[in-house]
PyMOL Python script that loads the backbone (N, CA, C, O; Angstrom):
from pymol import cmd

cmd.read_pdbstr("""\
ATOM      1  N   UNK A   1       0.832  -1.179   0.000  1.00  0.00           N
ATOM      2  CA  UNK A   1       0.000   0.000   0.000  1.00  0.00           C
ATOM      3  C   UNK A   1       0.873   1.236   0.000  1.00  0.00           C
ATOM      4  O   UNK A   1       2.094   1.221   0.153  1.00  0.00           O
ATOM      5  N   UNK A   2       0.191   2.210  -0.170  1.00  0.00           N
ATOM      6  CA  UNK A   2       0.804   3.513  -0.490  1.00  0.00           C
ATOM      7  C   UNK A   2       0.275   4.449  -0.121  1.00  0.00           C
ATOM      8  O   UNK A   2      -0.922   4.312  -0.375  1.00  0.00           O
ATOM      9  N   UNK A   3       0.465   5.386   0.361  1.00  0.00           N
ATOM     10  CA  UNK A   3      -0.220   6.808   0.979  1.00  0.00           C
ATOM     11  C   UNK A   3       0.051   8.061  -0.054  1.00  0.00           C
ATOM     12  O   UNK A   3       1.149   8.606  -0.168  1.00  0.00           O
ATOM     13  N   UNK A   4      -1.065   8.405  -0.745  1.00  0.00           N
ATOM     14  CA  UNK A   4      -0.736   9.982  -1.279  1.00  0.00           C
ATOM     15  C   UNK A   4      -1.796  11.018  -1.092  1.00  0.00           C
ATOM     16  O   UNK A   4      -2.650  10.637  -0.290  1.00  0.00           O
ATOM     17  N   UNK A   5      -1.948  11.877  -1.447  1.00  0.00           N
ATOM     18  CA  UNK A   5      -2.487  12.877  -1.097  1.00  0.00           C
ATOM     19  C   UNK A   5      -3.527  13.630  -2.901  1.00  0.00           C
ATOM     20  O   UNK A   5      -3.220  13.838  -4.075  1.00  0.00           O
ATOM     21  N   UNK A   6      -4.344  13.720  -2.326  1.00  0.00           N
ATOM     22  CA  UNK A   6      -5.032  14.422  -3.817  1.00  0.00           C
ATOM     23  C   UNK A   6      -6.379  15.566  -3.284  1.00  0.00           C
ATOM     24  O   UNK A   6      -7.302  15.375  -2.492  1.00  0.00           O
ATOM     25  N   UNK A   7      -6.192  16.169  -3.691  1.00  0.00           N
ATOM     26  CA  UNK A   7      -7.358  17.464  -3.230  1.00  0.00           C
ATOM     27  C   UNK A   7      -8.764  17.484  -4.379  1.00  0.00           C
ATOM     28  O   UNK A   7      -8.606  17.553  -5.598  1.00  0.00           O
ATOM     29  N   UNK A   8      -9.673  17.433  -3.923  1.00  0.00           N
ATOM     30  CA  UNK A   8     -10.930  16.801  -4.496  1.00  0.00           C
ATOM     31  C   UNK A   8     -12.282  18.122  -3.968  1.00  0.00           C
ATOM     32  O   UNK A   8     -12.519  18.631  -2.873  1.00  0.00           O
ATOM     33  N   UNK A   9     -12.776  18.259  -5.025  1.00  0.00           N
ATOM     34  CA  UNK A   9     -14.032  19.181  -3.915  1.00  0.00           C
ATOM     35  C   UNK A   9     -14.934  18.595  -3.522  1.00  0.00           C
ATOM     36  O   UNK A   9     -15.243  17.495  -3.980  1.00  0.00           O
ATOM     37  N   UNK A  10     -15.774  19.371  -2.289  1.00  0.00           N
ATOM     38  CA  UNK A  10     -16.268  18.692  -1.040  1.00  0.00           C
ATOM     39  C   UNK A  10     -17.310  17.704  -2.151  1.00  0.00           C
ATOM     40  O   UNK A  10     -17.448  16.530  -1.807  1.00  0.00           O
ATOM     41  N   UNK A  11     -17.868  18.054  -3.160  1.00  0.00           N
ATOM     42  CA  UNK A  11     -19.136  17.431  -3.924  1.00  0.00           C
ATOM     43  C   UNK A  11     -18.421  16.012  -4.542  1.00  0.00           C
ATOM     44  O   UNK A  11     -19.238  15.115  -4.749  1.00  0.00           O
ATOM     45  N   UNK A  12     -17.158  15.728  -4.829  1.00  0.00           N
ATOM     46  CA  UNK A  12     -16.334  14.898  -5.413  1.00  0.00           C
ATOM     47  C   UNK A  12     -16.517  13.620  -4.434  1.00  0.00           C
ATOM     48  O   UNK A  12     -16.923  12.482  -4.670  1.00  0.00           O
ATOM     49  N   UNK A  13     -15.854  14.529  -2.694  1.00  0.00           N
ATOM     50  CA  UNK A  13     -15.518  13.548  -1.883  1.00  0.00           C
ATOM     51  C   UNK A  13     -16.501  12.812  -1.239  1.00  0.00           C
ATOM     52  O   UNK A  13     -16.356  11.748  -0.636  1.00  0.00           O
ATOM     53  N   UNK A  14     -17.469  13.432  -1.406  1.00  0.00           N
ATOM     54  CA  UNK A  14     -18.666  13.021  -0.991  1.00  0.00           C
ATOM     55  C   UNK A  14     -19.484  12.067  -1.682  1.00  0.00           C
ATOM     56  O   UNK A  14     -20.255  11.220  -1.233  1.00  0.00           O
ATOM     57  N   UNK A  15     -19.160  12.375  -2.908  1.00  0.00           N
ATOM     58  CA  UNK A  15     -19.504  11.340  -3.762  1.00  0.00           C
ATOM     59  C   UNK A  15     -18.771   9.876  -3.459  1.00  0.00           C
ATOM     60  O   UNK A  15     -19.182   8.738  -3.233  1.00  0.00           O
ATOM     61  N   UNK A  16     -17.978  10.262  -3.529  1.00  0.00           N
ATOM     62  CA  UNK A  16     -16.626   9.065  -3.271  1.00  0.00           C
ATOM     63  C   UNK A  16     -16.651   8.332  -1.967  1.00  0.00           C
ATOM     64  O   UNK A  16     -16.206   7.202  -1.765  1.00  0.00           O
ATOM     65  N   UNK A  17     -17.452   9.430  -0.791  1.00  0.00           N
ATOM     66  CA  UNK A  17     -17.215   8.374   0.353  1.00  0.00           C
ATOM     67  C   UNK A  17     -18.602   7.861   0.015  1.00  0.00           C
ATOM     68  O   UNK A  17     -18.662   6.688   0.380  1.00  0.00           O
ATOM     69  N   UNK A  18     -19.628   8.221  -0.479  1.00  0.00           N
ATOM     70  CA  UNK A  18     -20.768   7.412  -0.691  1.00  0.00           C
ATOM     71  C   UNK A  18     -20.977   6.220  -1.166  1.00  0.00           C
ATOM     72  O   UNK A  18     -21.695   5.318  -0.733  1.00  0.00           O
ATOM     73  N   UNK A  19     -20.044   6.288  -2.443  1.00  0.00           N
ATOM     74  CA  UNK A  19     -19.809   5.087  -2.965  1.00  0.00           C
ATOM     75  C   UNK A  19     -19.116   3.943  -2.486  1.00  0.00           C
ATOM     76  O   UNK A  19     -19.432   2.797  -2.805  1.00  0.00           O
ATOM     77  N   UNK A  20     -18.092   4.256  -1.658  1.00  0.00           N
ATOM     78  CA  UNK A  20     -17.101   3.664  -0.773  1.00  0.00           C
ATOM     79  C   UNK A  20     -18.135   2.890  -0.015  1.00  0.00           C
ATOM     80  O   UNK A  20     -18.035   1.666  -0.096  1.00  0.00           O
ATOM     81  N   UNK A  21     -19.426   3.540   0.942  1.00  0.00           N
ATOM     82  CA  UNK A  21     -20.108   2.704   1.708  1.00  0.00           C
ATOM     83  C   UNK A  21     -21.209   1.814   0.958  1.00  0.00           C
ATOM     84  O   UNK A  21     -21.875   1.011   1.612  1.00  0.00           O
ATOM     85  N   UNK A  22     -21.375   1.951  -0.295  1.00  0.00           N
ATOM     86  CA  UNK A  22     -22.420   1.055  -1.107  1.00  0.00           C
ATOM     87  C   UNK A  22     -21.521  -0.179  -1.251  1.00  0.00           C
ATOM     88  O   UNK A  22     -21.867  -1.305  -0.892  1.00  0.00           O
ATOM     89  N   UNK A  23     -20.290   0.138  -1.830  1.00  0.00           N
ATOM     90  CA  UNK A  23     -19.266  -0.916  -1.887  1.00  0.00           C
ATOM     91  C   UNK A  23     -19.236  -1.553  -0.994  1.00  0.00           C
ATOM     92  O   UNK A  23     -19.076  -2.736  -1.293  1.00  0.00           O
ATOM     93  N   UNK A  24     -19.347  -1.281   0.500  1.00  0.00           N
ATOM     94  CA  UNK A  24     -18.849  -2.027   1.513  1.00  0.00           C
ATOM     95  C   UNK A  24     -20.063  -2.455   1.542  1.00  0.00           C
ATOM     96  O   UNK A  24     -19.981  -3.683   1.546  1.00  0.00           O
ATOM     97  N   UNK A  25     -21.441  -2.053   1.571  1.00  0.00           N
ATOM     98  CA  UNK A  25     -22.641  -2.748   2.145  1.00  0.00           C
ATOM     99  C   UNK A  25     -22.695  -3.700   1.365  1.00  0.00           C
ATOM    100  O   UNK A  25     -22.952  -4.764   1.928  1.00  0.00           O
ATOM    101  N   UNK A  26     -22.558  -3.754   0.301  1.00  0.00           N
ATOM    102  CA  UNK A  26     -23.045  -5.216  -1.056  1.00  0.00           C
ATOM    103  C   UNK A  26     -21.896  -5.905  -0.575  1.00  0.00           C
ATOM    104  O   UNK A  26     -21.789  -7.110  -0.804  1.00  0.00           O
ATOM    105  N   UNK A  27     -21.132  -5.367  -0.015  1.00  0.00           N
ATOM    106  CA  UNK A  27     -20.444  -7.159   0.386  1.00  0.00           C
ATOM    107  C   UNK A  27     -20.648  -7.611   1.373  1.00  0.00           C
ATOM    108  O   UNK A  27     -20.037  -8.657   1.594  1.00  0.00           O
ATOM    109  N   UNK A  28     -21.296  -7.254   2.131  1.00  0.00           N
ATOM    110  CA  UNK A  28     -21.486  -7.293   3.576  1.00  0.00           C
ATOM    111  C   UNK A  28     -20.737  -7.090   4.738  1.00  0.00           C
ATOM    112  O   UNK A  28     -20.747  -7.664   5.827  1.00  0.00           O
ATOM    113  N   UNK A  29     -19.861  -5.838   4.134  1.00  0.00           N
ATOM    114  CA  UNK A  29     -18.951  -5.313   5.018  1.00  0.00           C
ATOM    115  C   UNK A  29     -17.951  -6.770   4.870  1.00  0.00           C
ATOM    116  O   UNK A  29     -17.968  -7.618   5.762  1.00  0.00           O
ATOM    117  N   UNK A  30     -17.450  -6.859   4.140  1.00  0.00           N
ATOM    118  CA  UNK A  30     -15.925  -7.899   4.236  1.00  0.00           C
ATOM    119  C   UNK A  30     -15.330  -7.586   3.177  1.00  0.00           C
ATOM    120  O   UNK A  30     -15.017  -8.517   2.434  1.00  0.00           O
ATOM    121  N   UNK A  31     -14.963  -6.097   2.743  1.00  0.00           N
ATOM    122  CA  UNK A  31     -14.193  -5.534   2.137  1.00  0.00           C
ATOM    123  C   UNK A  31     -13.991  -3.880   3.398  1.00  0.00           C
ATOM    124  O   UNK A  31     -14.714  -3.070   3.977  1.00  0.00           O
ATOM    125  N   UNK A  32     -12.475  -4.208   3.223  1.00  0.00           N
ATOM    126  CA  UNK A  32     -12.543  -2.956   4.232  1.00  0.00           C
ATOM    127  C   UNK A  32     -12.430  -1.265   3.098  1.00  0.00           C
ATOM    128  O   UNK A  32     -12.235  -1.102   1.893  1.00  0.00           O
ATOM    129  N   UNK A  33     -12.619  -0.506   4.008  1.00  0.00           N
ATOM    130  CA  UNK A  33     -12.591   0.792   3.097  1.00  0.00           C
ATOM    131  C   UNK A  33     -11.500   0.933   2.411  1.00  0.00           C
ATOM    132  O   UNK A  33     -11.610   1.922   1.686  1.00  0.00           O
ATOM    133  N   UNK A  34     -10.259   0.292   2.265  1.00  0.00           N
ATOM    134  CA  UNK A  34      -9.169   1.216   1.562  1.00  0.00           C
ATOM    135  C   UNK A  34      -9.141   0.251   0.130  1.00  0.00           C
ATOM    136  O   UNK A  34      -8.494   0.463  -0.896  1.00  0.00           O
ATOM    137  N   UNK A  35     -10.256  -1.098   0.497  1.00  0.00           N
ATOM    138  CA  UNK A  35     -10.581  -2.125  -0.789  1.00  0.00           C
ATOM    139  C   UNK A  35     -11.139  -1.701  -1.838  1.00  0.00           C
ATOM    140  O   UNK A  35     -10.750  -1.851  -2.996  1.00  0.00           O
ATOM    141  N   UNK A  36     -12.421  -0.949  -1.316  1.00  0.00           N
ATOM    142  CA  UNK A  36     -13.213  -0.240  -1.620  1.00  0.00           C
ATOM    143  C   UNK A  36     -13.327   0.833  -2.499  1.00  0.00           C
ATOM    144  O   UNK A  36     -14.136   0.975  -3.417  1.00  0.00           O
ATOM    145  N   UNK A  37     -12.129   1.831  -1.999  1.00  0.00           N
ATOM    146  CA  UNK A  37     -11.967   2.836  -2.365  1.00  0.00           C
ATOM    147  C   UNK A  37     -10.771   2.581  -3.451  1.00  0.00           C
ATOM    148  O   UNK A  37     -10.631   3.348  -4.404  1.00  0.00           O
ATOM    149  N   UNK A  38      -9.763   1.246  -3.208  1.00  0.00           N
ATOM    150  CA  UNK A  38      -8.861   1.153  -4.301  1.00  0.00           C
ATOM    151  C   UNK A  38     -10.244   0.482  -5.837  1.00  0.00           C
ATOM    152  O   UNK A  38     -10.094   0.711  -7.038  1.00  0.00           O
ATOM    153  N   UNK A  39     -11.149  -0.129  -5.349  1.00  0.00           N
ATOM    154  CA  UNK A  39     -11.924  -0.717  -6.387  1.00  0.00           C
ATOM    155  C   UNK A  39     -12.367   0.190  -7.097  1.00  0.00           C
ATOM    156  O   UNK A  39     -12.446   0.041  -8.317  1.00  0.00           O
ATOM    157  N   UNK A  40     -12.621   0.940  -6.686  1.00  0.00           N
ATOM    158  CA  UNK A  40     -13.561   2.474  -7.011  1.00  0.00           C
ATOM    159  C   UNK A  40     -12.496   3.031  -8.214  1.00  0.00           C
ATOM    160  O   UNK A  40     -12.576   2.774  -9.415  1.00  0.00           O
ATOM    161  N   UNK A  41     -11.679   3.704  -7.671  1.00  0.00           N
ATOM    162  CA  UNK A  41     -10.535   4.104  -8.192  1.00  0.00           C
ATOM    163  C   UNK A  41     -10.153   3.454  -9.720  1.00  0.00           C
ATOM    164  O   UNK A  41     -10.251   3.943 -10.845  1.00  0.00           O
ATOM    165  N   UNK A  42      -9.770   2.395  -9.340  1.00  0.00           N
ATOM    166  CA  UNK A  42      -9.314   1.362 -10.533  1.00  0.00           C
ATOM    167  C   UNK A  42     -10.456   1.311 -11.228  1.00  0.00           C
ATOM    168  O   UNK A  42     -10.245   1.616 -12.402  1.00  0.00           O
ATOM    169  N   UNK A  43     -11.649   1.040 -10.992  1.00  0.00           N
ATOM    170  CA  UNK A  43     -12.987   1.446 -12.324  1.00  0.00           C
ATOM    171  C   UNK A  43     -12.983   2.975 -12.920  1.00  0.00           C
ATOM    172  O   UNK A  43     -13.318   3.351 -14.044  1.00  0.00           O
ATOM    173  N   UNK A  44     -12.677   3.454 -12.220  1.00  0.00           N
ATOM    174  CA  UNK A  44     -12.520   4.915 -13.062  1.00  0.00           C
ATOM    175  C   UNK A  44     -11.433   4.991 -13.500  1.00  0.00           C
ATOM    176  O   UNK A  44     -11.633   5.504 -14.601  1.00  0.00           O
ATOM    177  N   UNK A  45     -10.511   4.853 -13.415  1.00  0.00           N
ATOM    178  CA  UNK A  45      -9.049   4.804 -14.336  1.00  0.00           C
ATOM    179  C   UNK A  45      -8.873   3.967 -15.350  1.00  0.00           C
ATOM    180  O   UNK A  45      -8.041   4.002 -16.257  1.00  0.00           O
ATOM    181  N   UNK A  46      -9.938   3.018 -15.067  1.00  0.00           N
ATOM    182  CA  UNK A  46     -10.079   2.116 -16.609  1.00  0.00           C
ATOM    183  C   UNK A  46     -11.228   3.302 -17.327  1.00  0.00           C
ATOM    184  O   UNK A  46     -11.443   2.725 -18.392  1.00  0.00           O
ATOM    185  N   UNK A  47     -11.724   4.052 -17.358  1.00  0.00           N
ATOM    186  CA  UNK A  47     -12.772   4.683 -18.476  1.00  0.00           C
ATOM    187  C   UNK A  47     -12.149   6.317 -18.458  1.00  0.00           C
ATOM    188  O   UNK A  47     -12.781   7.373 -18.447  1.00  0.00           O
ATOM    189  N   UNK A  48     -10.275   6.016 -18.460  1.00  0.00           N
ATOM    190  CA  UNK A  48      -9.839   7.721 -18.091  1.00  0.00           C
ATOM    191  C   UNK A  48     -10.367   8.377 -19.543  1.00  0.00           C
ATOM    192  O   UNK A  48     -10.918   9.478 -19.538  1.00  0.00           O
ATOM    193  N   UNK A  49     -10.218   7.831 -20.446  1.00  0.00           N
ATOM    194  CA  UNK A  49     -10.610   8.131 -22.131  1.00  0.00           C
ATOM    195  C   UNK A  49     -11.918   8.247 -22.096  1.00  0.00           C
ATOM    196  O   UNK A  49     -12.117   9.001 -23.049  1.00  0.00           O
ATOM    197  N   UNK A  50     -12.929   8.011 -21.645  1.00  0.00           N
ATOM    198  CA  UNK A  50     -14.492   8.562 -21.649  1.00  0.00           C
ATOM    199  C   UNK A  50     -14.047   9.732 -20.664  1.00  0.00           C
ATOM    200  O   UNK A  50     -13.820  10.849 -21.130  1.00  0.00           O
ATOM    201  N   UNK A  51     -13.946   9.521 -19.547  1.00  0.00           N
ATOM    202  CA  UNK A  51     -13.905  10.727 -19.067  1.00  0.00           C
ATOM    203  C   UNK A  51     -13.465  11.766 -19.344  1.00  0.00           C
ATOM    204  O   UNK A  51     -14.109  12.794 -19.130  1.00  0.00           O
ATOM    205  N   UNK A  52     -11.830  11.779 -20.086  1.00  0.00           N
ATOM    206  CA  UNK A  52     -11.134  12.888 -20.583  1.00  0.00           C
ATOM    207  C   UNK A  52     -12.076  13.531 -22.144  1.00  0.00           C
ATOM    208  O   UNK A  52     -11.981  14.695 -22.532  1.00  0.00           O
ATOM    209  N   UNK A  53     -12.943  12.447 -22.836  1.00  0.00           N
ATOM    210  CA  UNK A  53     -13.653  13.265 -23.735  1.00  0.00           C
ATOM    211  C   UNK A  53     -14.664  14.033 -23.106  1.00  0.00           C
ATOM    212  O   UNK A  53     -14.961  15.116 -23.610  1.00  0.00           O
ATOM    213  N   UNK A  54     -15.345  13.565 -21.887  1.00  0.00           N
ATOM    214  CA  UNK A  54     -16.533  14.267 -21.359  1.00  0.00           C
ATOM    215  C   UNK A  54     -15.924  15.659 -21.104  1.00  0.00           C
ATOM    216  O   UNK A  54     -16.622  16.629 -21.400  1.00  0.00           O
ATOM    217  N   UNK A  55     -14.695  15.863 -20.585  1.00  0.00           N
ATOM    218  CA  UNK A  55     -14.481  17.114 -19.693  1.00  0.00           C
ATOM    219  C   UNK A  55     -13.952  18.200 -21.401  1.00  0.00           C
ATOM    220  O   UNK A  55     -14.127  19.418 -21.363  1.00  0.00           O
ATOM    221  N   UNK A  56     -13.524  17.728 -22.332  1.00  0.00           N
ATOM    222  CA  UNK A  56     -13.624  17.856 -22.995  1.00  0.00           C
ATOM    223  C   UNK A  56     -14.173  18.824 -23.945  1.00  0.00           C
ATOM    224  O   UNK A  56     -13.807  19.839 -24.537  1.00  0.00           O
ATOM    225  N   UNK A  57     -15.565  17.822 -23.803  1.00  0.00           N
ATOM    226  CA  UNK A  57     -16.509  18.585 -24.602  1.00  0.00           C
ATOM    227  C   UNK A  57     -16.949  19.744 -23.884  1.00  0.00           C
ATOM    228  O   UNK A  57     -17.220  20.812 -24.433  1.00  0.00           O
ATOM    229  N   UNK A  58     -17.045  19.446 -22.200  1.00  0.00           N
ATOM    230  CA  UNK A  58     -17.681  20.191 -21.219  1.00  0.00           C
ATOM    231  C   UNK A  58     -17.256  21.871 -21.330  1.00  0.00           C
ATOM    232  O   UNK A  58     -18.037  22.822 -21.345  1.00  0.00           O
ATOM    233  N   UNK A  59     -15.131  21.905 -21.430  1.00  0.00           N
ATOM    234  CA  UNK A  59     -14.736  22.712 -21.935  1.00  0.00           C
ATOM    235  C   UNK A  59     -14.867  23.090 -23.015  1.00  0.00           C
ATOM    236  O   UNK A  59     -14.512  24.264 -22.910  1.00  0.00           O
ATOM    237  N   UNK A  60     -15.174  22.909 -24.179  1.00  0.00           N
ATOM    238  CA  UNK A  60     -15.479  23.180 -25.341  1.00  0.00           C
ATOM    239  C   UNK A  60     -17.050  23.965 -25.574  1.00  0.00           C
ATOM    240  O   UNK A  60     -17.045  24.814 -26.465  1.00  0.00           O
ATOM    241  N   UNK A  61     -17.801  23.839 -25.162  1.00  0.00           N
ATOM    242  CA  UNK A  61     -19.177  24.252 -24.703  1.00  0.00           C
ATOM    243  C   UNK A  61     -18.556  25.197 -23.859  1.00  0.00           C
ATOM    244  O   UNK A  61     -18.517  26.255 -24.488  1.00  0.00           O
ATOM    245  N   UNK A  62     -18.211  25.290 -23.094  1.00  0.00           N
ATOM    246  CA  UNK A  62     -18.115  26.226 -22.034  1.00  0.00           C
ATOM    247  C   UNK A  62     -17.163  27.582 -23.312  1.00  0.00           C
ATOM    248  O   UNK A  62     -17.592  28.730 -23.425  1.00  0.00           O
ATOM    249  N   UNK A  63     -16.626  27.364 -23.648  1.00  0.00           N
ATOM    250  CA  UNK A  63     -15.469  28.256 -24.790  1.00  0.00           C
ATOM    251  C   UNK A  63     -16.717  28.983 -25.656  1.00  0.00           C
ATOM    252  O   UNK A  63     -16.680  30.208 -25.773  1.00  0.00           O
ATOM    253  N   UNK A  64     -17.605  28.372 -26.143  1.00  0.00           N
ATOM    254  CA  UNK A  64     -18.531  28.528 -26.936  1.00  0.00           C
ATOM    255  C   UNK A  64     -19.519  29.718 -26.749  1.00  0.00           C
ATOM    256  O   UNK A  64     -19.927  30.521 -27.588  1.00  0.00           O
ATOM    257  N   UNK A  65     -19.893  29.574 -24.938  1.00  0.00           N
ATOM    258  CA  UNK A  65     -20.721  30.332 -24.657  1.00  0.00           C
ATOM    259  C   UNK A  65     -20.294  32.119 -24.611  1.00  0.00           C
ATOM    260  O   UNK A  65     -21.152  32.951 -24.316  1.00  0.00           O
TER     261      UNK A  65
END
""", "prot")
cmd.dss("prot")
cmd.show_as("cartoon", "prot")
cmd.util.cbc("prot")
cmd.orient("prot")
């Protein structure tokens, strides 16, 4: 394991710890949080290419207006 640091806004982290506890409830709590949160993680870093087009376009629209 590894410890780093990343700054997220409050609407991000919140999201993130939410999901963190859905994760843990569907297993019935026998995944601990840092499982959880690495699972989380690793599903979004597999779709970094959808995401990087979403923000994307988001900027692009935003240029527009």
């Amino acid at each position: 394991m590894t410890r780093r640091t990343y700054y997220l806004s409050t609407e991000a982290a919140d999201a993130l710890e939410d999901a963190v506890s859905r994760v843990r409830a569907a297993s019935g709590g026998r995944v601990t949080k840092a499982e959880a949160l690495a699972a989380l993680i690793t599903a979004g870093a597999d779709h970094a290419d959808v995401v990087g087009a979403q923000l994307r376009e988001a900027l692009l629209r935003d240029l527009q207006q």
